[in-house]
Every structure is written in C-alpha cells, then in structure tokens.
C-alpha positions, 0 to 999 in steps of 0.5 A: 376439530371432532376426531375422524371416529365421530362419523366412521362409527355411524349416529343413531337414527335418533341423534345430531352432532351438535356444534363441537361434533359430539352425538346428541339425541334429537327429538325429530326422526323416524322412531324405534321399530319404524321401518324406514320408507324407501325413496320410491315410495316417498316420490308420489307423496312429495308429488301428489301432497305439496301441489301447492307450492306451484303457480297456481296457473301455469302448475310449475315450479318458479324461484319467483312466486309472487303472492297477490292480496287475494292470497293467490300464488302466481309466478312471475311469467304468468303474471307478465302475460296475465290480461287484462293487466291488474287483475288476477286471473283465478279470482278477477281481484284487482291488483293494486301495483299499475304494473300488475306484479305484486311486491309481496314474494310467497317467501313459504312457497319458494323455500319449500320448493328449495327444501323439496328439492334437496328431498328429492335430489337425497331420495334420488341420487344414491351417490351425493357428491360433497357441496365443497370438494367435489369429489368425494361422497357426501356423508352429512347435510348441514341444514344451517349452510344447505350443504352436503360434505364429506367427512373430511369437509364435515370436520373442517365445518365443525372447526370453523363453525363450532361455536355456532352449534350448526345442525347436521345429520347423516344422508342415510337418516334423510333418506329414511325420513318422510317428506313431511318429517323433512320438511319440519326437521329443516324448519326447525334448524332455519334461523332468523338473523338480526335486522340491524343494517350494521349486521347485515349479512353477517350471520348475526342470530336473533333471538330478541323482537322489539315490538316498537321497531316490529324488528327482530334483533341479536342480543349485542343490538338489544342490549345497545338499544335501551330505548325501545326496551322491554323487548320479547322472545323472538319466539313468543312473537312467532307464536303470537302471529300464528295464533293471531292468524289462527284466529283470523282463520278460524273466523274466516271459516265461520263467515264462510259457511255463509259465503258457501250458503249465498254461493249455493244459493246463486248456483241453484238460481243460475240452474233456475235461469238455465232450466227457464231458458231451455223450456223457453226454447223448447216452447219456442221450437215448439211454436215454430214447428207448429207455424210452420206445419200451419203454413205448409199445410196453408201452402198445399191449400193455395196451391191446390187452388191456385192450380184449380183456379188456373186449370180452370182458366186454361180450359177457357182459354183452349176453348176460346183459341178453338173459337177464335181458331175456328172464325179465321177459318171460316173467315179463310175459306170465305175469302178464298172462296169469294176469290175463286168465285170471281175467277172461276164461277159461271153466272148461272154457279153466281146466281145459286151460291150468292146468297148463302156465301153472303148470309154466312159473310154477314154473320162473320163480320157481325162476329167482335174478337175477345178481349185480351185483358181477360185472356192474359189473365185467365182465373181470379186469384183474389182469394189466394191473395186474401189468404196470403195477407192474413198470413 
C-alpha cells in the first residue's frame, strides 16, 4: 500500500495520485495564480447553466430520461401522463412505440445529473463522510468508483486496485474547481468496458472497436477474434462519431436558416390573417352600430306616427261616444217625457206640445248607430306596416 505521508502532506492543485498512490501532474484543474471560486458562487452557474439536463416538460430532475426521435428529453411520469398517447407534447412528432414510451435512455443527460450531484453535494457540505467506513471525513474522490474515502480506505483502495491506475483527487481541489471543469475532469476519467457477454460486469477496459461487430472490445477478446480484425482505437471511433455528428449538425444549421426564413415567413402571414380579421370586425361592428342607429332612428319614426295616427283616432272616437252619448240622451228624455205626458198632461198641454215632441221623435229614429269595425280599429297603420316590411 501507498504510505500514510502521500496524503498527510497535501497534492498540488495541479496533480493526481495515479494507481500506485504516487503524485503525478495532470493537465486538468485551476491554473497557478487563479483564485479558487468559492462554493456559493458556483451554485447559480450549476443552476442557471445546466437547465437542460431536466425534463423538458415538467423541468425536474429524473433518474429516468427518455430521449424521444424528435430529440426531446422527456421523463418517465411525464410521458406516462402525456395525451394524446404517442405524440410528443412540445414538438406533436409521433412516437413510434404504441405504449408511448421510447426505448432510447438520454444516458448524457442522466449521468450529468448524477456528476452535478456529486458537484453539488462537494460545494455543499463541508464535512463529507468516507462512502466505505461511514465515519471518518472523506479526504479524496475516486471518480473511477464514484466514491469519497478516508485516508485510511483511500490506501486500502489504492492496494486493491493498483494495478488498474484508478484516478483520484482531493476534496478540497474539487471544490476549487468550476462545474464545468468538473464535469470535463470526471469525462475524462469514465471508461468504457468490453461488450463481450463473457465480461460482462467485470470491469474489463476497452480500448479496441471492431467496426464489424460496431462492438467496443478488451485487448484479451481483440486478440481472440481474429476474424473480424483489423480493428480500431476505441478512441478513434469516439472521435469519428462526434465529427460525424459535427457534420450532421453543421448542415443542419444551414437547412435551418431556410426553416427560420419559411417560419418568419408563416408568423407575418398569421400577423396578416389576425390584422384581416380584426378589420373585419371593426368593419362589422361598424355596420352593425350604424344599422342599428338607422333602425333606432326608424323606430322613433314609427312611433311618432303611430302615435299621431292613433291620437288622431282617439279624437274620433271621443267624439263619436259625444255623438252616440248625446242620442241616447235625447232618446232618454223623450222616452221619459212621452211617458209623463201619458201620465200627467192635459189634453189642452197634448194638443200644443204634440207636434214638436213628435218632429223631434221622427229624427231620433231617422238616426242609424256607427259601425263598430271602424270604432275598434281607430286610424290607418298601413303605412307603418309598409315601412316595417322593408326593414
């Protein structure tokens, strides 16, 4: 094992102790004469500039990301209670899988939130407990194992694993560093193991990719499949795919300038539309204000003269019921009068008044009642009938 001394007397900002526990100088952290940047001030950056590693709907943290073909990043409970069912609700692309949920894991965005969260639990906490024994303060973070140790389980790490050159650095230069330095520092230290189903969990480090099998493999299962040889550098292929997806990107950028350009073009035409429509409607109200002053206005009319026409027929009629009124009347006190006369009058009284009761009799019963019809209908509204009509 590395003696106890390696990390009672401290690593420069800019080392590593390499797999048998010796410094060795690393080209990653913060550079000489570059003050550290304190926890507190890190917080926002890590908030404010890694908001996309969160669902894309709900903008929460999820151990279960899900990348859809449309590229979006969507969360397991968001996609179980997505409706419609098979379509994506930011973009509408249809989801192949009938179940809705996609396959494909956004394996980035998951580690991501798995190394923020280790960020955030060093720029946190100023007292990290060893991931091993519980008890004592961690001192160092493997990034290989993910684990913070002490340093007495730091040197029973180093024994047990010295011959696999884990990478491990002191807590206090991590929480020196950037979120963004962190997250390249820990990239860099992630390895890729062997494919092969005999290896599998078994820590097996690959370093060769077989483009026929498009398999990553170990040195022991490239050297036993000579079949499919010549192989490549694992890390040749890594970089092949990010060019190749550089490239991608790259013409995407240019097709989408025309996008932009058909989606402007589709944004001023619905501001076209929306502007028609709203004149339309003012024209609309417009018409409508001035029908209905038209119609007001009419109404006033045909009020006034069916109040005229009316006013005149009550006249009528007041003087007809005068007329009417003032024969039955007459027709009364001659009754009453030939009735007395009968009772009362002498026959010199008989004689004289005779003949003039009887004249007046005469025209009495020469007189005929007016018609009713016309007293039940008093004035002519065929004219405000006419004029309702051409309304």
């Amino acid at each position: 094992p590395p003696p106890s001394h390696v990390l009672q007397r401290g690593l420069s900002p800019t080392s590593h102790l390499d797999g048998d526990g010796a410094a060795a100088p690393m080209e990653t952290g913060p550079q000489t004469g570059t003050p550290p940047c304190s926890p507190s001030s890190q917080q926002p950056a890590v908030k404010d500039d890694f908001q996309f590693v969160l669902c894309e709907r709900c903008r929460q943290e999820s151990p279960n990301l899900k990348l859809l073909t449309c590229l979006h990043t969507l969360c397991l409970g968001c996609l179980s209670e997505n409706k419609p069912i098979g379509q994506c609700p930011i973009c509408r692309t249809a989801i192949p899988q009938a179940s809705g949920i996609p396959n494909m894991e956004n394996l980035l965005f998951t580690n991501l939130q798995t190394r923020l969260n280790i960020y955030k639990k060093l720029s946190n906490s100023s007292g990290l407990s060893c991931s091993r024994c519980r008890s004592e303060t961690a001192a160092v973070w493997c990034s290989e194992c993910e684990e913070f140790l002490c340093t007495k389980c730091f040197e029973d790490h180093q024994w047990f694993f010295k011959k696999r050159s884990h990478e491990a650095r002191r807590v206090e230069e991590l929480r020196a560093e950037s979120a963004h330095q962190f997250l390249e520092d820990t990239r860099k230290s992630y390895n890729l193991f062997c494919s092969s189903p005999g290896h599998a969990n078994q820590g097996h480090i690959s370093s060769i990719y077989c483009r026929k099998c498009e398999k990553p493999l170990c040195c022991s299962c490239a050297l036993l499949d000579s079949q499919h040889a010549p192989f490549c550098d694992i890390h040749s292929e890594t970089q092949r795919r990010q060019e190749e997806l550089g490239i991608m990107s790259q013409e995407l950028k240019q097709k989408r300038s025309s996008f932009e350009a058909t989606y402007v073009a589709l944004q001023d035409e619905a501001v076209r539309l929306e502007q028609v429509q709203q004149e339309m409607r003012e024209l609309i109200r417009q018409r409508v204000e001035q029908l209905v002053r038209l119609i007001r206005q009419e109404e006033e009319e045909l009020l006034g003269l069916v109040e005229a026409q009316q006013e005149q027929g009550r006249q009528e009629v007041v003087r007809e019921l005068q007329r009417v009124e003032g024969v039955l009347r007459r027709m009364e006190a001659g009754e009453r009068l030939v009735e007395k006369m009968s009772l009362y009058a002498t026959e010199q009284e008989v004689m004289d008044m005779q003949p003039f009761i009887k004249d007046s009799l005469e025209q009495l019963q020469q007189l005929q009642p007016p018609a009713t019809g016309d007293q039940a209908q008093p004035g002519d509204l065929a004219e405000c009938r006419a004029r309702l009509q051409a309304l």
